[in-house]
TIMARVO-791998 format. One record per residue (C-alpha): residue in one letter; x, y, z. Coordinates in steps of 0.5 Angstrom, whole numbers, plus 500, padded with zeros to 3 digits. Example, Ala and Ser with C-alpha at 12.3 -4.5 7.8 and 13.67 -1.06 7.14 Angstrom:
% TIMARVO-791998
a525491516;s527498514;
END
This chain:
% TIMARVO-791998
x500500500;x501507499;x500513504;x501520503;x500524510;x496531510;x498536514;x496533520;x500526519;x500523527;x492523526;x494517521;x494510522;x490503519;x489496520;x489490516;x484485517;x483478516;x476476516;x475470520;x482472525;x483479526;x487484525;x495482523;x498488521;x497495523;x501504522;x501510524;x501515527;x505518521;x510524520;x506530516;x506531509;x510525507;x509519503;x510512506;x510505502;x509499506;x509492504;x505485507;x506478505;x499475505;x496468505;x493467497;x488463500;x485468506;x481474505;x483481507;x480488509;x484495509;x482500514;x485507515;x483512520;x483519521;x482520528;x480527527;x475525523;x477530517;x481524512;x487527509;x484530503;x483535502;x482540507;x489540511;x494537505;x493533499;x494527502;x491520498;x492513499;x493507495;x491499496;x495494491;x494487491;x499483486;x501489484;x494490482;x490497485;x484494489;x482501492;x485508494;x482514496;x483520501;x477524502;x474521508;x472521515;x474518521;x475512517;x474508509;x475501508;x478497502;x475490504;x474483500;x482483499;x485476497;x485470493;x480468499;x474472498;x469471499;x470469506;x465463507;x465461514;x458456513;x458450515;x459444511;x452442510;x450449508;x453450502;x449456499;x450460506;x441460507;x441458513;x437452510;x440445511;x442441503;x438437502;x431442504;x434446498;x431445492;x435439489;x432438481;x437434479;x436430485;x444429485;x443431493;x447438491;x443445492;x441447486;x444453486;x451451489;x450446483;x451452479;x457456483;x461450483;x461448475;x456441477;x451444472;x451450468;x445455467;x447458460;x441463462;x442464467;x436464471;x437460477;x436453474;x440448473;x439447465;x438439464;x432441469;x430446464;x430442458;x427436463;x419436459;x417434466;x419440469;x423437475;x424444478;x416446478;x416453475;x411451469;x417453463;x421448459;x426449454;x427445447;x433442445;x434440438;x441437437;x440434443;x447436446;x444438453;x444446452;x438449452;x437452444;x436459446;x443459449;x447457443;x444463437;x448469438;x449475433;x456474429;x456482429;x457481438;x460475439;x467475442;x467483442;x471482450;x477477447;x482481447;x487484441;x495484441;x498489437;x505488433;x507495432;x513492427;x509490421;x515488417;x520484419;x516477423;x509474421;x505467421;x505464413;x500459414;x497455420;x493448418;x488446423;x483440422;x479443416;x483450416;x488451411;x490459411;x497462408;x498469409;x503474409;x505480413;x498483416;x500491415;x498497418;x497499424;x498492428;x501485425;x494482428;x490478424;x482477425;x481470421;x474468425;x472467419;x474461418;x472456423;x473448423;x469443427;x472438432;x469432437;x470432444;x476428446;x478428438;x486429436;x488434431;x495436429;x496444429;x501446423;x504453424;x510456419;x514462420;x518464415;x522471416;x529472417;x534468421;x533470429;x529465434;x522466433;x517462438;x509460437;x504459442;x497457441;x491458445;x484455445;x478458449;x475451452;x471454457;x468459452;x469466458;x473471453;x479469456;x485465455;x487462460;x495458462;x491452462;x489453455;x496454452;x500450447;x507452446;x509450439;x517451440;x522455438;x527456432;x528460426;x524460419;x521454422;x513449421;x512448428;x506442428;x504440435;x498434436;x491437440;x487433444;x479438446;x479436453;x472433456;x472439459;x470443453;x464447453;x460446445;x459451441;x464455437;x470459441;x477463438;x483460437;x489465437;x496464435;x501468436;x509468433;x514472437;x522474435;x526472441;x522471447;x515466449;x509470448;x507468455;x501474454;x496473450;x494479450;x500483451;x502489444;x510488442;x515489437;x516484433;x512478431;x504477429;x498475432;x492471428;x485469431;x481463428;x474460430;x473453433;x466450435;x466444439;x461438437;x457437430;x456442426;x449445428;x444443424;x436445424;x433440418;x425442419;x425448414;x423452419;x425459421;x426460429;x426466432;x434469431;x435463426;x435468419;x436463414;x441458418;x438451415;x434453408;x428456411;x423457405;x426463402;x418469404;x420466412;x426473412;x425475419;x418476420;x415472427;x408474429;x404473435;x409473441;x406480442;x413484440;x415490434;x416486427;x418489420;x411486418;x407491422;x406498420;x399499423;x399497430;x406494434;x404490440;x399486437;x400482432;x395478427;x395471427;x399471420;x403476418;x405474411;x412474407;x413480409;x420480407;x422478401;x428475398;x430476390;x434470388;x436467381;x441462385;x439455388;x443456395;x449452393;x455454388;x459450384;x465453382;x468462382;x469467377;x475473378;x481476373;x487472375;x491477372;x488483379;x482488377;x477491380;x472486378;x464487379;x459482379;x451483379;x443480378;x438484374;x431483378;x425487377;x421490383;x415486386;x408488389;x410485396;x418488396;x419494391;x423497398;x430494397;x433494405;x439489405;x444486399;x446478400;x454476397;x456469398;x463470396;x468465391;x474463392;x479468395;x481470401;x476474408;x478480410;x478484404;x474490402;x470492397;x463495396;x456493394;x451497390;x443498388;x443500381;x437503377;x435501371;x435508367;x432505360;x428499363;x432494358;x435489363;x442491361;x446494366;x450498361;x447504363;x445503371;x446509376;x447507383;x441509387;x445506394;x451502397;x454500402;x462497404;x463491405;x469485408;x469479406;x467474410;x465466410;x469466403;x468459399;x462457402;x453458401;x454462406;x450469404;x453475407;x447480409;x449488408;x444492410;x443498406;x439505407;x432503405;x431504398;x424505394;x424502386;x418505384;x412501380;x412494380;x416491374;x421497376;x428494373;x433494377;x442491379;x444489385;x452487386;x459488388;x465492386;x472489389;x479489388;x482482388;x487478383;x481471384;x475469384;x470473388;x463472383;x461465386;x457461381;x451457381;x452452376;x446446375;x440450378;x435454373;x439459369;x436466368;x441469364;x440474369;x448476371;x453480369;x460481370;x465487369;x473487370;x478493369;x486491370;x487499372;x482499377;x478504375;x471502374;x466507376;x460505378;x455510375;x459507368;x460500367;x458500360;x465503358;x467499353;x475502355;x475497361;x479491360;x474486361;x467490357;x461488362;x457482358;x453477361;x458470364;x455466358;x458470353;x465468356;x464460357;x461461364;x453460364;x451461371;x447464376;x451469381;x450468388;x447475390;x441476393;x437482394;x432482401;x424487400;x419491404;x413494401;x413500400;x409506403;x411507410;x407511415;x408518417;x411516423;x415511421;x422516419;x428510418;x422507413;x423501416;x416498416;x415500425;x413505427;x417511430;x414509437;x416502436;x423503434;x425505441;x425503449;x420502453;x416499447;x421496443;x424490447;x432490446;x432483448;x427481442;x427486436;x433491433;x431497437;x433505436;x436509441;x433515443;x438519447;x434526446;x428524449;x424526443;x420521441;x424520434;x430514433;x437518433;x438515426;x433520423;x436527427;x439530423;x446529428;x446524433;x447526440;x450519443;x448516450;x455515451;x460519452;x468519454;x471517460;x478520460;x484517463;x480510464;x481507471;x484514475;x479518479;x482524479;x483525472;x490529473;x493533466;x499534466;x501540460;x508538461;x508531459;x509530452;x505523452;x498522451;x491524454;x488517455;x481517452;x475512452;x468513449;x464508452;x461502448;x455502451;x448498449;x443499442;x449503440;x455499435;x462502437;x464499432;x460504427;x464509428;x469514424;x476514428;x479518423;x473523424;x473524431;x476530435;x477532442;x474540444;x473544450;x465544453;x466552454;x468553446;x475556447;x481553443;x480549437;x480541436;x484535436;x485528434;x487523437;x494519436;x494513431;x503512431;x507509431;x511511434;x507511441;x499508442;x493508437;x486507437;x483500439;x477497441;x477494448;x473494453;x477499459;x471504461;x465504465;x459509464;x458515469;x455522469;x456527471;x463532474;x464526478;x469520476;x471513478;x476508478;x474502474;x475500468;x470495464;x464493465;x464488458;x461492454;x467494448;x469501448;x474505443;x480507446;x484513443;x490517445;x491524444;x498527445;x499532451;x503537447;x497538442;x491537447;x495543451;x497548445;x490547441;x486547446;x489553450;x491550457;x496554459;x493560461;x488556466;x491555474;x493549477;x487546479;x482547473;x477543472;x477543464;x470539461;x471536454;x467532449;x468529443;x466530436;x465525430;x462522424;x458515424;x461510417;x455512414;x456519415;x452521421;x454527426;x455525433;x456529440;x458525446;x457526453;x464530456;x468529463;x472533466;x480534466;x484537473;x490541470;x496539475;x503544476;x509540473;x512540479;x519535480;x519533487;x525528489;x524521484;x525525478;x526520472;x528525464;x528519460;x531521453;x534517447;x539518441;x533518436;x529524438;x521523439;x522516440;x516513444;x518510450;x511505455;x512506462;x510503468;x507504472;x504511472;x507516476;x505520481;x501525477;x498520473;x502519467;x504513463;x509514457;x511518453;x515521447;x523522449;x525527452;x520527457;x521527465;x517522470;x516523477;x515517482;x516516490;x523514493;x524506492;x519505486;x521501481;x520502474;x520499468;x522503461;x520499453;x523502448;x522501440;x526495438;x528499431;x527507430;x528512424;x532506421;x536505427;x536498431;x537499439;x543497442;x542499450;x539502456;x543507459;x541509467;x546514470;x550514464;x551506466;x551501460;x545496461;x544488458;x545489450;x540489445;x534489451;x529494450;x526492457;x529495463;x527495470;x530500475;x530503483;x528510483;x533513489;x535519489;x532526487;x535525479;x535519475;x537519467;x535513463;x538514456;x535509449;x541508445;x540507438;x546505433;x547503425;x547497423;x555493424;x558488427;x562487434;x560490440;x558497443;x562500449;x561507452;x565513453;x561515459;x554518462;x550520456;x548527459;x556528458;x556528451;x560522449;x555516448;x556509446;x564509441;x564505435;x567499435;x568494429;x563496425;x558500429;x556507429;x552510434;x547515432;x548523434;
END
């Protein structure tokens, strides 16, 4: 722990408790105005309660000083604080919490003997102790055991069983998720070295993926696209091949078992380690391994285990792949379940459209919560293929190729609202973009076709009969009989048009290329591009491409502005139930679904410096203001323009600014570190499994811009966040506030400096005034004894590292990483940058001298 005593130090003192024992350490009273770090070995498997007192009854914040203290557990922060009373406790410390003092017999701790608890199973085991100690799972939850929700006897008596159509003793509601949300809460390595060390293949089971280098910003590589099955207690041989350079890499494997969004050491595998090596290792699934699909994640890195699945380094790349435990899922009754869109080859008028259980669907537009006995096909899918493909159509050569159906506009859809691409043989995870064309003189032929609305796309599920949905804006064709296309353009050198071979051709397809990459839309039927659009037949290849456009009546109410078929009233919260249907936010209270003002004010809003409360600003830093807009319910973070946003001052001084994408330094990322708050408030915690976007904004920049250094010490600064949504829509967030503090250097100072100038270097641990790492040259400040850590980039502006230098004192060669003491009133660690060469390097004394590093044999050091 650490305390900082107020003006008034003798007041102070604290006791840690161990619940079931007493009190087994204790402090105080303290001299004033003084910081004090004390350590206590603890047993991992008891629990813990901190109290620090104040016998005056004033805490030691922050009317006498500005005392704090700070409680860590494992080197993890589990409480802090300062302004208090007489007391504040930090409880619920310890591998050991909670505390259960229950009897034996009581495992529930209701006071209640086992076995008058409510036993559905009848394994002599408390239902609900069933559930907490991993016996039973209760995917739900809801407090049952699921082989009793699924039981048609009703073991447990609460009238409700689940159906379970595989069989595979999961409850069926527990096994449809959404592909847009499932594994958001995995955590995403970055590799900032795009370059030099990467994976070129993995073989796994049915997956076969060669890749090169993944590129900008992070060697990460999201391949959950491609996904294999395997059988509980099954073998399959892991093939992993690094190809790069002549220096040791080492590959590790982890698969999600337990299906919690976490990798766990005991779901590791550490293939081995060599240079430009194929490392191959036999795995077993485990009995233990839940059914349903999981991630897989490998990962490669130069000269060192990668022993954190999550960590961002140098060197090296990460891919993520899915796996699913058990037999494929398979419906086979032909019927569309609710959050089944068309998984097992529903009859194609099925779409979306479930009436009768009480809720908004697409299909209603008069009245939203009671629907009629029979909704009809309220959706309609335009289709010329027979849902399986034969064989690809691309240009080997590489061009912009396109690829679209002819259709004409039925009673029952003349409104279009989505475009469905199952993608040929080519790889996932390259952009491209769809399109609903016109068909300005009616003829069936796209010569002349003018684009009425696109959207962008990703490949994804390629090489498969998996129909890849794209949301479009509703869009109205006109008249019944109205001709109109619908396709893709995409840049590729393989075979992206999927091809429906054997089914009843319609000569309806047509296919476009360009070897210099410039189609234009609006244009297809120029005859200067290399491959003139024509239909498929004319070059050999009769077929139906695998594109399909989805239909709504036309004619929406007054009161229905997104023209999706539900009334206004029925798009947003309390009507509309998030759990069942799609739902509009409404964050302004008005009545109308944010989609349709003309700027969106989002119910979430940023949280800066994620984890610290109070959020102290240091305008002399030179690193980076940490910034998190919350990823919050209804909203999709993911549909956010990073480029597009700005961080600005509340009260409209000062101009704008966007965050850092480096390298060098920290860039945007999603991942889950915030926790939504309101008002001029703030707190500690960080996450609460929602994904947020994490951003970074440099100190010098948010200082300079935004017009900081005329405010005092102390300042409370509001700031907010400015944007556009993918599909163009202004955004405002909610702001939180910034507490500039004086760039003071009291005893503990660190100057961190490096031979290349603005090199990023990441520190840790946060320093006194609550700032990480940091451009050289920047100065840290910590308490006497604190023991820091420095990471510096393993090459910059070309150079490579040769050492850390602490007080001019030469460190371990080639170790970008570096663990010190702080002692003394003033430190200097110094990153020495040298030109390639051969021999070794030795110094010349202290680098704030200015002699450095001297070459030897062959090796020059950079001024």
């Amino acid at each position: 722990m650490e305390i900082l005593t107020d003006n008034y130090g003798g007041e102070t003192t604290w006791e840690l408790v161990e619940q079931g024992t007493g009190v087994v350490a204790s402090g105080g009273p303290y001299a004033s105005n003084t910081l004090y770090t004390v350590d206590i070995d603890v047993c991992s498997t008891h629990c813990y309660d901190f109290t620090i007192f104040d016998s005056y009854g004033d805490g030691i914040c922050c009317s006498y000083g500005n005392g704090y203290y700070e409680v860590y557990y494992e080197g993890v922060l589990v409480g802090s604080g300062g302004d208090f009373g007489s007391s504040e406790t930090v409880g619920e410390i310890g591998g050991g919490c909670p505390y259960d003092p229950t009897p034996a017999n009581d495992c529930n701790g209701n006071g209640v003997p086992d076995e008058c608890d409510p036993d559905c199973n009848g394994n002599g085991v408390p239902d609900d102790c069933d559930i907490a100690g991993g016996t039973s799972p209760d995917c739900q939850p809801n407090e049952v055991p699921d082989e009793c929700d699924i039981d048609p006897t009703d073991p447990d008596g609460n009238g409700q069983v689940s159906e379970d159509c595989q069989p595979d003793g999961i409850p069926d509601e527990c096994q449809l998720w959404d592909e847009d949300d499932r594994g958001r809460a995995y955590c995403e390595p970055c590799y900032s070295n795009i370059t030099d060390d990467w994976i070129s293949e993995v073989i796994f089971n049915t997956i076969n993926n060669s890749t090169g280098p993944e590129g900008a910003p992070c060697s990460f590589g999201d391949y959950t696209a491609l996904s294999t099955f395997l059988d509980v207690g099954g073998t399959y041989t892991l093939t992993v091949t690094v190809p790069s350079g002549t220096w040791t890499q080492y590959a590790k494997a982890w698969i999600d078992w337990n299906q919690d969004e976490v990798f766990d050491l005991s779901e590791s595998y550490a293939l081995g380690s060599g240079a430009s090596q194929t490392f191959t290792m036999d795995i077993t699934v485990p009995a233990s391994a839940l059914e349903g699909c999981t991630r897989m994640r490998i990962q490669e890195r130069w000269l060192s285990d990668p022993t954190d699945p999550c960590e961002s380094y140098t060197y090296g790349e990460a891919e993520d792949y899915t796996v699913c435990v058990g037999p494929p899922a398979v419906c086979g009754d032909g019927v569309c379940a609710p959050g089944q869109e068309d998984c097992c080859n529903c009859p194609a008028d099925c779409g979306a459209c479930y009436c009768g259980n009480g809720t908004c669907d697409p299909c209603i537009s008069e009245d939203c919560m009671n629907c009629p006995a029979d909704c009809g096909p309220c959706i309609t899918i335009y289709q010329w293929d027979d849902g399986t493909h034969e064989n690809a159509l691309g240009i080997t050569a590489g061009a912009t190729i396109g690829a679209l159906n002819h259709f004409t506009a039925m009673t029952a859809a003349n409104t279009i609202v989505s475009i469905h691409v199952a993608w040929g043989s080519m790889a996932n995870g390259l952009p491209g973009t769809v399109y609903l064309w016109s068909d300005p003189d009616g003829d069936g032929q796209p010569h002349d076709a003018q684009v009425l609305a696109s959207a962008d796309v990703v490949t994804a599920n390629a090489d498969t009969d998996i129909f890849n949905v794209i949301p479009i804006a509703p869009t109205p064709l006109g008249d019944v009989g109205t001709s109109f296309f619908v396709g893709f353009l995409i840049d590729s050198n393989e075979f992206p048009a999927s091809m429906d071979e054997n089914g009843t051709l319609a000569q309806e397809s047509w296919i476009v290329g360009d070897g210099n990459y410039s189609i234009d839309p609006n244009n297809l039927g120029s005859t200067a591009y290399t491959v003139p659009i024509d239909q498929p037949e004319a070059f050999g290849f009769p077929c139906n491409f695998m594109i399909r456009a989805e239909g709504i009546p036309s004619g929406a109410p007054p009161n229905d502005c997104n023209e999706n078929g539900v009334p206004d009233e029925c798009d947003i919260p309390p009507i509309c139930d998030p759990a069942v249907d799609p739902c509009s936010l409404d964050c302004n209270g008005n009545g109308t679904p944010d989609e349709c003002e003309d700027e969106l004010v989002l119910c979430n809003g940023i949280d800066l410096k994620p984890g610290s409360c109070p959020n102290s600003f240091n305008r002399k830093s030179r690193g980076v203001l940490h910034t998190a807009l919350w990823g919050a319910e209804f909203f999709d973070i993911y549909a956010i323009d990073i480029a597009s946003i700005r961080l600005k001052r509340a009260d409209g001084i000062g101009g704008e600014v966007a965050p850092h994408e480096g390298p060098p330094g920290p860039h945007s990322k999603f991942y889950d570190e915030a926790t939504p708050y309101y008002g001029e408030s703030c707190h500690e915690l960080e996450g609460d499994s929602v994904v947020d976007l994490s951003m970074y904004f440099q100190s010098e920049i948010v200082t300079s811009v935004l017009e900081l250094e005329a405010l005092p010490p102390g300042a409370l600064v509001e700031l907010y966040c400015t944007g556009t949504t993918l599909g163009g829509t202004p955004f405002t967030t909610r702001s939180d506030w910034i507490r500039l503090v004086p760039p003071g250097a009291p005893p503990g100072l660190v100057a961190v400096s490096s031979t290349v100038p603005d090199v990023w270097v990441d520190v840790y641990p946060l320093d006194l005034q609550l700032d990480g790492g940091g451009w050289a040259d920047f100065e840290r400040t910590y308490p006497q004894t604190s023991v820091m850590f420095l990471t510096a980039p393993r090459i910059a502006e070309g150079v490579r590292f040769a050492r850390w230098e602490i007080d001019g004192e030469p460190q371990a060669r080639g170790q970008t990483n570096i663990e010190f003491e702080v002692v003394g009133e003033m430190m200097e660690a110094r990153a020495v940058y040298m030109n390639p060469g051969v021999g070794e390097v030795q110094s010349g004394g202290p680098a704030e001298q200015g002699t450095g590093a001297q070459p030897v044999g062959g090796m020059t050091p950079v001024p």
